[in-house]
Jmol script that loads the backbone (N, CA, C; Angstrom):
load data "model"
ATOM      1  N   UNK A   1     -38.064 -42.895  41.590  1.00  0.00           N
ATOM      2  CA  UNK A   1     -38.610 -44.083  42.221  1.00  0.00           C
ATOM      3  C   UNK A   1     -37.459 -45.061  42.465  1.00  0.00           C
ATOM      4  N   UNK A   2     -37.573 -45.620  43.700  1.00  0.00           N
ATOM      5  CA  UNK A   2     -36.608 -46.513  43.769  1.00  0.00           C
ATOM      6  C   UNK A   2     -36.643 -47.583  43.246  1.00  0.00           C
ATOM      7  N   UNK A   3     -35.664 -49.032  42.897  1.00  0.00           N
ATOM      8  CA  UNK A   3     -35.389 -50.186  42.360  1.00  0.00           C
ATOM      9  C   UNK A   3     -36.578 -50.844  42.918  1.00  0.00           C
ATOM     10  N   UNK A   4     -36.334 -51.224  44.525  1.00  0.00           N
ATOM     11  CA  UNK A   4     -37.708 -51.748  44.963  1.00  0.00           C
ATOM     12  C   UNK A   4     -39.308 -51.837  44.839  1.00  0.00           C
ATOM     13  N   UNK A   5     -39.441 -50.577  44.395  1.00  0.00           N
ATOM     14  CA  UNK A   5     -40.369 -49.733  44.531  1.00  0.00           C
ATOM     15  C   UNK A   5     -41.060 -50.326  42.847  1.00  0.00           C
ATOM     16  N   UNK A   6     -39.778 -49.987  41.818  1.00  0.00           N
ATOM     17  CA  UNK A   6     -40.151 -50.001  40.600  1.00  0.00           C
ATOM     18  C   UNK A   6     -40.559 -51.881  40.498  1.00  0.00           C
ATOM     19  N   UNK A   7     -39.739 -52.730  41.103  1.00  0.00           N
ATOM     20  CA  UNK A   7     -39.949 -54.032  41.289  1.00  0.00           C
ATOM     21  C   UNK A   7     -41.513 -54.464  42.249  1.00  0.00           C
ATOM     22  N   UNK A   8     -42.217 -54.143  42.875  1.00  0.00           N
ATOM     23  CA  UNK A   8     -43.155 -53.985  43.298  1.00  0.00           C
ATOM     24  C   UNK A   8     -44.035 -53.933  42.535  1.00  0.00           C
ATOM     25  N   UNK A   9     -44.363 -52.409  41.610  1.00  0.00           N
ATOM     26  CA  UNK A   9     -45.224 -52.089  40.777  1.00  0.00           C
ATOM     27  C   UNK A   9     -44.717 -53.053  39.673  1.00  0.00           C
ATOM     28  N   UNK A  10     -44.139 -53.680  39.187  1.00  0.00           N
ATOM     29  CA  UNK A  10     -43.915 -54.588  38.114  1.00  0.00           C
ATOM     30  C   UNK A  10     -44.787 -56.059  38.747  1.00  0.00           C
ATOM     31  N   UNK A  11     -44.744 -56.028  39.658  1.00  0.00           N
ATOM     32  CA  UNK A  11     -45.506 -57.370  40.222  1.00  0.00           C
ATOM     33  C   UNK A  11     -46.960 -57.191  40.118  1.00  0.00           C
ATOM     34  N   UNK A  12     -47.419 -55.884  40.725  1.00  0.00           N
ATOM     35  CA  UNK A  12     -48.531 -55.269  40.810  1.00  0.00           C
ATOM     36  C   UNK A  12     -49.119 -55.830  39.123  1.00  0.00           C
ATOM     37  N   UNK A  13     -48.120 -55.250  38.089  1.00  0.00           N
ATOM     38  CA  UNK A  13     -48.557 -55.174  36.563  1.00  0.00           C
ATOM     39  C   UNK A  13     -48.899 -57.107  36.143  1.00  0.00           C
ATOM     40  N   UNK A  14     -47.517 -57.664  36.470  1.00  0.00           N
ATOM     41  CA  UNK A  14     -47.937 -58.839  36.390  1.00  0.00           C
ATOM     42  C   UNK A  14     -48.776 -59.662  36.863  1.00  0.00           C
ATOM     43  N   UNK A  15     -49.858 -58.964  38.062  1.00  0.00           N
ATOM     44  CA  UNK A  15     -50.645 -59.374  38.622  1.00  0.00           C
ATOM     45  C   UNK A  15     -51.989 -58.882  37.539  1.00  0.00           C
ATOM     46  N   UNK A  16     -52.066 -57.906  37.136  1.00  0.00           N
ATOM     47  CA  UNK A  16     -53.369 -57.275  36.487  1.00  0.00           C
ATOM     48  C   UNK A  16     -52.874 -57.942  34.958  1.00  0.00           C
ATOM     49  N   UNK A  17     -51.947 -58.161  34.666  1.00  0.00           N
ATOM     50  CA  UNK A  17     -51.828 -59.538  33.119  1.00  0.00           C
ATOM     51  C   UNK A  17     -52.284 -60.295  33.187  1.00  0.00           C
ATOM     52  N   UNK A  18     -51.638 -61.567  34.389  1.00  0.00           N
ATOM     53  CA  UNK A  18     -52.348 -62.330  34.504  1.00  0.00           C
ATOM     54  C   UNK A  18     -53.985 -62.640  34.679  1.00  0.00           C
ATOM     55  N   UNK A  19     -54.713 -61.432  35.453  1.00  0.00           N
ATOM     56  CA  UNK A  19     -55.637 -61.551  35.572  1.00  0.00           C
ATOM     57  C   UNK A  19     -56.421 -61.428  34.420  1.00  0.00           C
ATOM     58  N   UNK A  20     -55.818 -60.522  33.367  1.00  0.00           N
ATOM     59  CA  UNK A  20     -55.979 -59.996  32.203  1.00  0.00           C
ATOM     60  C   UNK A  20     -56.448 -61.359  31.295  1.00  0.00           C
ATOM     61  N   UNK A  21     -55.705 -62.414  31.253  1.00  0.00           N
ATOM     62  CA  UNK A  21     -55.822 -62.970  30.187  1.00  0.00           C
ATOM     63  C   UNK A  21     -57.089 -64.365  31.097  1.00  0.00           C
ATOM     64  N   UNK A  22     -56.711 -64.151  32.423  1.00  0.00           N
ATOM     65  CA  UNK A  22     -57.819 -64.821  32.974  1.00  0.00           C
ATOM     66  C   UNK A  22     -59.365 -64.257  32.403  1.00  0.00           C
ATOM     67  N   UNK A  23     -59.524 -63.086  32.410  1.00  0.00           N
ATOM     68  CA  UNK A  23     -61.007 -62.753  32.193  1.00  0.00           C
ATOM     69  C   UNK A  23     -60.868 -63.051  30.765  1.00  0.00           C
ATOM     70  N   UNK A  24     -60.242 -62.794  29.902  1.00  0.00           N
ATOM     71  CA  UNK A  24     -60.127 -62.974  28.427  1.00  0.00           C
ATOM     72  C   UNK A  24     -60.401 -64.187  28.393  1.00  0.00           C
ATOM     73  N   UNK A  25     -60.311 -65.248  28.764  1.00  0.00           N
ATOM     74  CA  UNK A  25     -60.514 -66.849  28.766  1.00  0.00           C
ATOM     75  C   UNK A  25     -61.903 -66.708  29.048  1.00  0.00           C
ATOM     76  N   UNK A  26     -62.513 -65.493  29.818  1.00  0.00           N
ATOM     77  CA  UNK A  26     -63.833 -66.225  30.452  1.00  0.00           C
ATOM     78  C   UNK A  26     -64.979 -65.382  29.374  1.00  0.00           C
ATOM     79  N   UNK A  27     -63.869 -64.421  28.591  1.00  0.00           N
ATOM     80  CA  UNK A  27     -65.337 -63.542  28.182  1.00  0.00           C
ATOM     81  C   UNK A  27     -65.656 -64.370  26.459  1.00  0.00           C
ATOM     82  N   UNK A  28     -64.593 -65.466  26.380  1.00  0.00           N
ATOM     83  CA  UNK A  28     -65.809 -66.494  24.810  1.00  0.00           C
ATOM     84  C   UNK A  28     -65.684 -65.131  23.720  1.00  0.00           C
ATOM     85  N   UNK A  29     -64.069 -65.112  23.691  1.00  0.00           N
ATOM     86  CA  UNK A  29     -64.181 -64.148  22.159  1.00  0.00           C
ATOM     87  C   UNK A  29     -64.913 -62.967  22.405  1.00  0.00           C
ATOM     88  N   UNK A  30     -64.822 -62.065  23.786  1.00  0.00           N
ATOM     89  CA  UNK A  30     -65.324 -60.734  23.436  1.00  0.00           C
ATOM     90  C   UNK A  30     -66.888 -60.922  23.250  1.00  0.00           C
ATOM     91  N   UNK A  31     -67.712 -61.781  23.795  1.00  0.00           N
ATOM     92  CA  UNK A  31     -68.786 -61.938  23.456  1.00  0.00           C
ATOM     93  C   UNK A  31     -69.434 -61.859  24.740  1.00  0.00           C
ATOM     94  N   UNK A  32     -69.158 -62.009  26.246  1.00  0.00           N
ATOM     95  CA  UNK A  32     -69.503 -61.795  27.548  1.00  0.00           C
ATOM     96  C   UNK A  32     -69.233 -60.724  28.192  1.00  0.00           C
ATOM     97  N   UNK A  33     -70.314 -59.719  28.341  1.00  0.00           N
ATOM     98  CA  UNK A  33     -70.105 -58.233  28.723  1.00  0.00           C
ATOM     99  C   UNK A  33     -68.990 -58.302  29.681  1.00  0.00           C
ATOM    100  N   UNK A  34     -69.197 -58.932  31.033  1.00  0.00           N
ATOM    101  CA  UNK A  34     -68.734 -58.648  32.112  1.00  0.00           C
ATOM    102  C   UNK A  34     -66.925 -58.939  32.157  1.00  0.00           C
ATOM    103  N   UNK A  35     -66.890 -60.164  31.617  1.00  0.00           N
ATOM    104  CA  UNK A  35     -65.640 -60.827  31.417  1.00  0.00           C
ATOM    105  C   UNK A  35     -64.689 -59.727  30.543  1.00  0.00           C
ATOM    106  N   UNK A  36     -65.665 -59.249  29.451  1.00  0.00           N
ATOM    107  CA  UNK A  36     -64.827 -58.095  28.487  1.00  0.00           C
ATOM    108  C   UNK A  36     -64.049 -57.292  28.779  1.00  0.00           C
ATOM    109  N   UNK A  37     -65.059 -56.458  30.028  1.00  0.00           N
ATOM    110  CA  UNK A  37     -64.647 -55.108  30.628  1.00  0.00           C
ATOM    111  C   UNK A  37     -63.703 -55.125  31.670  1.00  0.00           C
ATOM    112  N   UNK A  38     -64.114 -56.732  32.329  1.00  0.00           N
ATOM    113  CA  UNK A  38     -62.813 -56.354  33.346  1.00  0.00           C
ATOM    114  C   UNK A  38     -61.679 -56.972  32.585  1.00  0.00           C
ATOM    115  N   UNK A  39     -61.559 -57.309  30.924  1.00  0.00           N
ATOM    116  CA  UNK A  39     -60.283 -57.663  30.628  1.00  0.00           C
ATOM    117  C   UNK A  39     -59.851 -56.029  29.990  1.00  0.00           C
ATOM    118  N   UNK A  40     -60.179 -55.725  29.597  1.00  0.00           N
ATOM    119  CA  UNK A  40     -59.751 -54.332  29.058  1.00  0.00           C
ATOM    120  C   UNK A  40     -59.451 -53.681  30.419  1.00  0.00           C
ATOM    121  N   UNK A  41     -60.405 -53.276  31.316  1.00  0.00           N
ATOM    122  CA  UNK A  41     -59.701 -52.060  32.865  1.00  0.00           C
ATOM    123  C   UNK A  41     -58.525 -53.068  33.243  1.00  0.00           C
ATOM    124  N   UNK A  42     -58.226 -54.070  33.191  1.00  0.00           N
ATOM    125  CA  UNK A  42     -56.677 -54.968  33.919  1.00  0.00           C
ATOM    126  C   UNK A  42     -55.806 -54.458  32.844  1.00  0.00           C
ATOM    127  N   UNK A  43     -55.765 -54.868  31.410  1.00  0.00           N
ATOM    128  CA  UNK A  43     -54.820 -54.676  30.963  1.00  0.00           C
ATOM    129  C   UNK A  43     -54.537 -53.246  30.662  1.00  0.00           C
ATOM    130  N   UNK A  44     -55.238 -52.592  30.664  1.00  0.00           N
ATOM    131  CA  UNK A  44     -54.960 -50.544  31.090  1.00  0.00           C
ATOM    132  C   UNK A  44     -54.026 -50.690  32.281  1.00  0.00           C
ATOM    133  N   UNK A  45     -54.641 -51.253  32.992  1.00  0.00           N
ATOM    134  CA  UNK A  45     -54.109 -50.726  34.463  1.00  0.00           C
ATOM    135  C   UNK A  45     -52.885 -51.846  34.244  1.00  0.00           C
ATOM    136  N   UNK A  46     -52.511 -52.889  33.333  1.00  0.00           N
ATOM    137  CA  UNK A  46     -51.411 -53.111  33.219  1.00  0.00           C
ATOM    138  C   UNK A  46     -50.177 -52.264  32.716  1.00  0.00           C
ATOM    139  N   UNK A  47     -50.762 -52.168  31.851  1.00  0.00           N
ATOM    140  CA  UNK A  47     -49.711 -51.240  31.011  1.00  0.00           C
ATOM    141  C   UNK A  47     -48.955 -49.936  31.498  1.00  0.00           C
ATOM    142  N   UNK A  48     -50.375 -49.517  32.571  1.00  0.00           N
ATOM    143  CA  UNK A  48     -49.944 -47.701  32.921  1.00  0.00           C
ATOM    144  C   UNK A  48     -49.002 -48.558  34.106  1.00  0.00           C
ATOM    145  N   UNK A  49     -49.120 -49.420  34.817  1.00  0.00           N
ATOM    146  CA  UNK A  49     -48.174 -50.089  35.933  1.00  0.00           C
ATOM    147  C   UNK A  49     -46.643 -50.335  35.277  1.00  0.00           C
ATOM    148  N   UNK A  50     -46.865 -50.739  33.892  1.00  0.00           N
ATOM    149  CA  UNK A  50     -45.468 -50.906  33.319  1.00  0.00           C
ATOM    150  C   UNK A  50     -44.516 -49.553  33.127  1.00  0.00           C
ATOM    151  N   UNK A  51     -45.858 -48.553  32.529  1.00  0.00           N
ATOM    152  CA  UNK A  51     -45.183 -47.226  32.337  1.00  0.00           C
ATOM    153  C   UNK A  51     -44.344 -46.781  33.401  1.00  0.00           C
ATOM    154  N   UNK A  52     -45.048 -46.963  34.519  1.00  0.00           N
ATOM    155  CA  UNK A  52     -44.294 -46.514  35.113  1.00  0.00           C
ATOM    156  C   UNK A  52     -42.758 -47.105  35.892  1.00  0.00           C
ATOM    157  N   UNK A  53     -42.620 -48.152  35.658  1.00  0.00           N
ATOM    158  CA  UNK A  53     -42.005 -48.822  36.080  1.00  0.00           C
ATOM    159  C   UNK A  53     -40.404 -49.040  34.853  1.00  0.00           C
ATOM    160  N   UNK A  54     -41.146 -48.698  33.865  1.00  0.00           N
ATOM    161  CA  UNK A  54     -40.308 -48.349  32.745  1.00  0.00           C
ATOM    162  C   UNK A  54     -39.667 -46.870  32.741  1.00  0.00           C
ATOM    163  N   UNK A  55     -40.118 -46.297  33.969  1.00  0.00           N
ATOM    164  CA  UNK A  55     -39.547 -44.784  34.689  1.00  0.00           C
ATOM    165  C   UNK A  55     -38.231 -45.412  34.870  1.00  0.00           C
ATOM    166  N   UNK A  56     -38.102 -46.087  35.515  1.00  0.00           N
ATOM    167  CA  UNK A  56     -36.977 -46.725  36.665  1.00  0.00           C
ATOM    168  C   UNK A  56     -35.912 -47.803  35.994  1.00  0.00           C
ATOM    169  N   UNK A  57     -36.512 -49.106  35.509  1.00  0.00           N
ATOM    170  CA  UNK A  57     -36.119 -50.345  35.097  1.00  0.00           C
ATOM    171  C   UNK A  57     -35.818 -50.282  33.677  1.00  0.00           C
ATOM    172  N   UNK A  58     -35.012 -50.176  32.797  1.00  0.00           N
ATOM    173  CA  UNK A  58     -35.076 -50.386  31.570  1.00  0.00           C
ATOM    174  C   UNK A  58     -35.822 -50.897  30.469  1.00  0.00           C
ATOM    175  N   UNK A  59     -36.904 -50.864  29.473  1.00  0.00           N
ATOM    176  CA  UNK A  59     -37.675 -51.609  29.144  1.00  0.00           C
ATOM    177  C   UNK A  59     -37.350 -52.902  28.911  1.00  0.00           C
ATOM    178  N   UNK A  60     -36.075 -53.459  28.480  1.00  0.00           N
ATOM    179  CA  UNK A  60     -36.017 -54.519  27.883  1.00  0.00           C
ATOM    180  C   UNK A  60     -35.753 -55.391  28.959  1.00  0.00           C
ATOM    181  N   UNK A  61     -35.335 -54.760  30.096  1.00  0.00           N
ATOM    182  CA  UNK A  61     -35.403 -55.910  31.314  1.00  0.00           C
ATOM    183  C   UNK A  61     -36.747 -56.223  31.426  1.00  0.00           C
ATOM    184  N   UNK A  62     -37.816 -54.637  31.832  1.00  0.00           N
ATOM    185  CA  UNK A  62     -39.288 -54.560  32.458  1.00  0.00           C
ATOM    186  C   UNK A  62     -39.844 -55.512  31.543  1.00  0.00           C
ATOM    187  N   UNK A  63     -39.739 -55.395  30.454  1.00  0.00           N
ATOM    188  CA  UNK A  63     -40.589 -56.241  29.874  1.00  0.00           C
ATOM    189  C   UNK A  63     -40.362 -57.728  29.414  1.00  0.00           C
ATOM    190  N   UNK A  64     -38.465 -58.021  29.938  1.00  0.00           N
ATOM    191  CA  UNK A  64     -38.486 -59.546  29.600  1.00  0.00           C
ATOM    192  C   UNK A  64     -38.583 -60.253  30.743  1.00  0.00           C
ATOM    193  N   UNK A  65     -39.139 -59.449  31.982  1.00  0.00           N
ATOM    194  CA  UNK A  65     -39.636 -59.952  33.463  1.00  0.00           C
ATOM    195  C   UNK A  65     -40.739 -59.931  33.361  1.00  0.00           C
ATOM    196  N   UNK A  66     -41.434 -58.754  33.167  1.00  0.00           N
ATOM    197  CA  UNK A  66     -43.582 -59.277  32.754  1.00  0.00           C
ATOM    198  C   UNK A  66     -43.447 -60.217  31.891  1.00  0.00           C
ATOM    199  N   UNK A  67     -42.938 -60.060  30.577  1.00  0.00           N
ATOM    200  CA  UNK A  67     -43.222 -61.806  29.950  1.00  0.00           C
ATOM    201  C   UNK A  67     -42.980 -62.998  30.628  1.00  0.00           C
ATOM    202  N   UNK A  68     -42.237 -62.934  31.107  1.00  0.00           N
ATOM    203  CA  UNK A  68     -41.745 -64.262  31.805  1.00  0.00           C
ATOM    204  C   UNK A  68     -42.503 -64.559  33.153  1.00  0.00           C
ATOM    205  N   UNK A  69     -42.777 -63.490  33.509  1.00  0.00           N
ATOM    206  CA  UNK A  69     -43.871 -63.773  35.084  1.00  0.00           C
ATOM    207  C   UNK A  69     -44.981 -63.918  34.858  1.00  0.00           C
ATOM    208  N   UNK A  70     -45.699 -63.237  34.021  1.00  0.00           N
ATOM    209  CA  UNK A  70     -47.052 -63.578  33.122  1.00  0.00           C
ATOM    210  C   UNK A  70     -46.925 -64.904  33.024  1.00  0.00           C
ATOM    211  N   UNK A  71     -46.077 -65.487  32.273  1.00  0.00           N
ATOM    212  CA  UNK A  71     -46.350 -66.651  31.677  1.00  0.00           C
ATOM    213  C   UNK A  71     -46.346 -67.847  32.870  1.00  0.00           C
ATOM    214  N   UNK A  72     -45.474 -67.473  33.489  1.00  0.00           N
ATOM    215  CA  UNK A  72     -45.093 -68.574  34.765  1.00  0.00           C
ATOM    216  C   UNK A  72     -46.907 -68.798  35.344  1.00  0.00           C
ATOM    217  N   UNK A  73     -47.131 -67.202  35.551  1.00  0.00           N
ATOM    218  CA  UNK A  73     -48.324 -66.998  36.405  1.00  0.00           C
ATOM    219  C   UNK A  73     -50.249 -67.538  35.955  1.00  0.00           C
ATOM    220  N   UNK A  74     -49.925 -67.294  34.537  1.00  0.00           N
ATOM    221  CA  UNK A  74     -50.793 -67.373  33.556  1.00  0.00           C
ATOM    222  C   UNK A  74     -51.121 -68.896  33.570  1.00  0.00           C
ATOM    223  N   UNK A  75     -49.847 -69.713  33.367  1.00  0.00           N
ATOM    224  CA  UNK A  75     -49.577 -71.431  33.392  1.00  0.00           C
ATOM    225  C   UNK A  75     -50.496 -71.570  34.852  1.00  0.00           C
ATOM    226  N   UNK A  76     -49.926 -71.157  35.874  1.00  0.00           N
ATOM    227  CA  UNK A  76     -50.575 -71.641  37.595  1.00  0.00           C
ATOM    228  C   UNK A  76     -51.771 -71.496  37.669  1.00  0.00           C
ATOM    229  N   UNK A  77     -52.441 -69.945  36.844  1.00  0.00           N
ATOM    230  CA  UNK A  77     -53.897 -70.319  37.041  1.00  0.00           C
ATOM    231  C   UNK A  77     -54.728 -70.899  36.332  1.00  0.00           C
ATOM    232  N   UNK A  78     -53.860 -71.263  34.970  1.00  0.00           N
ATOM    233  CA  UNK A  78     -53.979 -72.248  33.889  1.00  0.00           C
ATOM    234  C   UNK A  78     -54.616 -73.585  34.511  1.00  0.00           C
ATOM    235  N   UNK A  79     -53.689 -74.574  35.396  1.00  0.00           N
ATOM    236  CA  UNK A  79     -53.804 -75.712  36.199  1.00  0.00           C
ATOM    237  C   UNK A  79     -55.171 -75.455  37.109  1.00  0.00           C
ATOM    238  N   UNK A  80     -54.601 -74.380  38.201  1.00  0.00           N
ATOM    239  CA  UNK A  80     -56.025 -74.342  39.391  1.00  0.00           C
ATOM    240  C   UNK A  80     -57.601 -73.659  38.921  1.00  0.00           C
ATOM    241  N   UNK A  81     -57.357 -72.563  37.541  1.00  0.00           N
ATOM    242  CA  UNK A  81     -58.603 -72.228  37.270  1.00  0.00           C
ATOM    243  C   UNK A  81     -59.366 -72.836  36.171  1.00  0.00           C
ATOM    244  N   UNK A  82     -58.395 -73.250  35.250  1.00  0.00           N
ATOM    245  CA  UNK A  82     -59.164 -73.752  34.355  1.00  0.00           C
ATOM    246  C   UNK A  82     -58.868 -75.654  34.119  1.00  0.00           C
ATOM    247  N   UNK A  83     -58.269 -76.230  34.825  1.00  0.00           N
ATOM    248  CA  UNK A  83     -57.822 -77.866  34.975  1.00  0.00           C
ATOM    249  C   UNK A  83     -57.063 -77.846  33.569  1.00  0.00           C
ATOM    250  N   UNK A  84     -55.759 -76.994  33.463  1.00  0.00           N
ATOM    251  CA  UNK A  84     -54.559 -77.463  32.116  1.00  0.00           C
ATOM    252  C   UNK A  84     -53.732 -77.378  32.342  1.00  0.00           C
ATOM    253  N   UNK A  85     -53.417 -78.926  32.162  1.00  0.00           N
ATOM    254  CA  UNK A  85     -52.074 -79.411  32.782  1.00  0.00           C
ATOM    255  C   UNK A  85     -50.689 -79.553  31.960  1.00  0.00           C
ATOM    256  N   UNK A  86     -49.918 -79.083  32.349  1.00  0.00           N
ATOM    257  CA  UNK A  86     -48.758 -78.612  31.649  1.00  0.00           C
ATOM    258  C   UNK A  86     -47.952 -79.676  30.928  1.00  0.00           C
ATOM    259  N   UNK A  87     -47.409 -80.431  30.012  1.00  0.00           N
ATOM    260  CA  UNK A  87     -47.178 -81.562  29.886  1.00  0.00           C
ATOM    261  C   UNK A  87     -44.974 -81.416  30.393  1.00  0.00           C
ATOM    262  N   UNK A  88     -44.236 -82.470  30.234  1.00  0.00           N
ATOM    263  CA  UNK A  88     -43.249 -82.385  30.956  1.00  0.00           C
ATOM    264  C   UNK A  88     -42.609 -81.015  29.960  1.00  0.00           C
ATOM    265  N   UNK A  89     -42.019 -81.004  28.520  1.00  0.00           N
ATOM    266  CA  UNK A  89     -42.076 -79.845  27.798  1.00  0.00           C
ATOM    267  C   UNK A  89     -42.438 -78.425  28.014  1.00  0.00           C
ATOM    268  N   UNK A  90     -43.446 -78.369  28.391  1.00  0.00           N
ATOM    269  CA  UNK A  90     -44.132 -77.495  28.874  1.00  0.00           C
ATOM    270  C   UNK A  90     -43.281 -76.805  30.537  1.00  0.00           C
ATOM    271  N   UNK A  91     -43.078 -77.583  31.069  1.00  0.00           N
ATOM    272  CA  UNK A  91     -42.516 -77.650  32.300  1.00  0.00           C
ATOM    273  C   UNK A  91     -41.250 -77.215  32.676  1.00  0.00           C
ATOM    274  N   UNK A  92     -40.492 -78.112  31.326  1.00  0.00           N
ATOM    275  CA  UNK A  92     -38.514 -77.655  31.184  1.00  0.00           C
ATOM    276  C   UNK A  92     -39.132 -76.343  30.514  1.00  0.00           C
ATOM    277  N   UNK A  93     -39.536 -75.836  29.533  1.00  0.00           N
ATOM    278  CA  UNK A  93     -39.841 -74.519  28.742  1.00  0.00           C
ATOM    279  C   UNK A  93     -39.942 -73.345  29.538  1.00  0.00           C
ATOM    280  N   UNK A  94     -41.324 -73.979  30.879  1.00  0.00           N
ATOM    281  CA  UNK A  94     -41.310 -72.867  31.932  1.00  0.00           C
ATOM    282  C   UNK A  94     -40.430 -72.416  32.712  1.00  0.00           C
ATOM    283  N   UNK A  95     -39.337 -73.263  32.949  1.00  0.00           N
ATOM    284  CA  UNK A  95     -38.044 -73.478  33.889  1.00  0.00           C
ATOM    285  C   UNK A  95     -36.922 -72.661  33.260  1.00  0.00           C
ATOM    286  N   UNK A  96     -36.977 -72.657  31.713  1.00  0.00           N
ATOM    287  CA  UNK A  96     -36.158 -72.229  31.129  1.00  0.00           C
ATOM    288  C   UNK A  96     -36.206 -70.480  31.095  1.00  0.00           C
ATOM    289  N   UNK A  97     -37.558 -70.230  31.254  1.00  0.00           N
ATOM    290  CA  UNK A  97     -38.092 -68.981  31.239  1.00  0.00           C
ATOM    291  C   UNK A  97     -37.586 -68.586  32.689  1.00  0.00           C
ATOM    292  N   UNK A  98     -37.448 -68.998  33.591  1.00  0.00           N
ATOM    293  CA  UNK A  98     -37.527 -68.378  35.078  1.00  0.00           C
ATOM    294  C   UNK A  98     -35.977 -68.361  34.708  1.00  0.00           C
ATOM    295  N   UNK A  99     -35.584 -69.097  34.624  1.00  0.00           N
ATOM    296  CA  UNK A  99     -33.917 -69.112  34.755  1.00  0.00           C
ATOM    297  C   UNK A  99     -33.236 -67.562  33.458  1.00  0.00           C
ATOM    298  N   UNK A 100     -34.195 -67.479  32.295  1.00  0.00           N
ATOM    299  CA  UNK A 100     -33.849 -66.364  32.410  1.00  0.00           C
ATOM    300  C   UNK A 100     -34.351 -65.328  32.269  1.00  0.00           C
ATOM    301  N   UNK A 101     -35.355 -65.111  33.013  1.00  0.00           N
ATOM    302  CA  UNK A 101     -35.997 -64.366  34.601  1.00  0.00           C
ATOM    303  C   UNK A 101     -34.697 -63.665  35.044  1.00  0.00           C
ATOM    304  N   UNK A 102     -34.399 -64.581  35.763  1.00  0.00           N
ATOM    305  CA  UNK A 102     -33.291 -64.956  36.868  1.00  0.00           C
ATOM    306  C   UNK A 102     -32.156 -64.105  36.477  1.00  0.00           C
ATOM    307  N   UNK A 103     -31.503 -64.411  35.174  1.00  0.00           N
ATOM    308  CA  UNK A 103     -29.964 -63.848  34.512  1.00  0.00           C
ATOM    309  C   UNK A 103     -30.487 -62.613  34.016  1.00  0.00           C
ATOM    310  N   UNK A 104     -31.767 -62.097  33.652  1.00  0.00           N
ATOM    311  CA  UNK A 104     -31.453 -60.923  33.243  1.00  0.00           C
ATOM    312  C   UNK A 104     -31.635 -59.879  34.842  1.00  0.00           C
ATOM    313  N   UNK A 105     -32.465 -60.447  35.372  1.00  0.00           N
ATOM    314  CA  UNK A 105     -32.772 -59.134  36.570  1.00  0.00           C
ATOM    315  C   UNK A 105     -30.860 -59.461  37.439  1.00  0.00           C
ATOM    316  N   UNK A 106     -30.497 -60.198  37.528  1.00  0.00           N
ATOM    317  CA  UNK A 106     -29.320 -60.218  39.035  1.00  0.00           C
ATOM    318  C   UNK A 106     -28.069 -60.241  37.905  1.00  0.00           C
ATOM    319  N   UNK A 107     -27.804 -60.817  36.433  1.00  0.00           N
ATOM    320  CA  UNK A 107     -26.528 -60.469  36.469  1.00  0.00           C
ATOM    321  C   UNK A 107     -26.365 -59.493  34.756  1.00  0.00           C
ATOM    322  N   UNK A 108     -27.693 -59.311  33.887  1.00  0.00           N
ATOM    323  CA  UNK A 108     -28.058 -58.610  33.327  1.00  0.00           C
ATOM    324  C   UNK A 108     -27.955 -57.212  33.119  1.00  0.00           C
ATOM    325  N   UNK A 109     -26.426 -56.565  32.221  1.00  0.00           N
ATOM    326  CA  UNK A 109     -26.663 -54.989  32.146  1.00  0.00           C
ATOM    327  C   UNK A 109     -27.027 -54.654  31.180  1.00  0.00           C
ATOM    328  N   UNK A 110     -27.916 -53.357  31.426  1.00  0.00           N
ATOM    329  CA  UNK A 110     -27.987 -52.466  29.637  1.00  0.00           C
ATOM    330  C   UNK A 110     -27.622 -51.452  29.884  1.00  0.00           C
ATOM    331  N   UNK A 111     -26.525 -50.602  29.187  1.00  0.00           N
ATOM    332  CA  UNK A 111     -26.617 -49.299  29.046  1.00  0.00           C
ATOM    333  C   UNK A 111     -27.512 -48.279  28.018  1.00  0.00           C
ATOM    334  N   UNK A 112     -27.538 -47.223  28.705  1.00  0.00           N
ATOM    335  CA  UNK A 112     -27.919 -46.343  28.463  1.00  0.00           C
ATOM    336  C   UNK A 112     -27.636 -45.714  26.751  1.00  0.00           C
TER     337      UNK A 112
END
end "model"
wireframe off; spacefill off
backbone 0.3
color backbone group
């Protein structure tokens, strides 16, 4: 699989996290059928998205880019879905996370 390719499906994954912890917010502790199930099928279909992507990308990059995009992503629908607003802390913290986002994917090596 190519770099692109593997970067794609990592978005894909961070898309079914985020959504992941969205339904988890809505299912009240595992106590709302509907909310439950689609948090469990997202975060499956997260994980097998990572697997594979952990074909390609190294884990410790793959996974210190889903943490960090999750969280960025998790915060945004934080604000528009549920009204929580980030305080300034909160804000430099998130910034700090993208930035290194940023240093591990473009100047970040691991060997083998």
């Amino acid at each position: 699989m190519s770099s692109l390719t593997a970067y794609i499906i990592l978005i894909i994954a961070v898309i079914l996290g985020t959504a992941s912890n969205g339904f988890a917010n809505n299912s009240q502790g595992f106590t709302i059928l509907i909310p439950s199930i689609l948090t469990a099928l997202t975060i499956v279909g997260c994980m097998f998205a990572l697997s594979l992507v952990m074909k390609t990308i190294p884990v410790g990059v793959t996974y210190a880019s889903f943490a960090g995009l999750c969280i960025i992503a998790t915060t945004i629908v934080g604000v528009y879905k549920f009204n929580q607003m980030p305080d300034f802390y909160t804000i430099l913290g998130i910034g700090l996370i993208v930035a290194g986002v940023i240093i591990v994917n473009l100047l970040g090596k691991m060997s083998a």
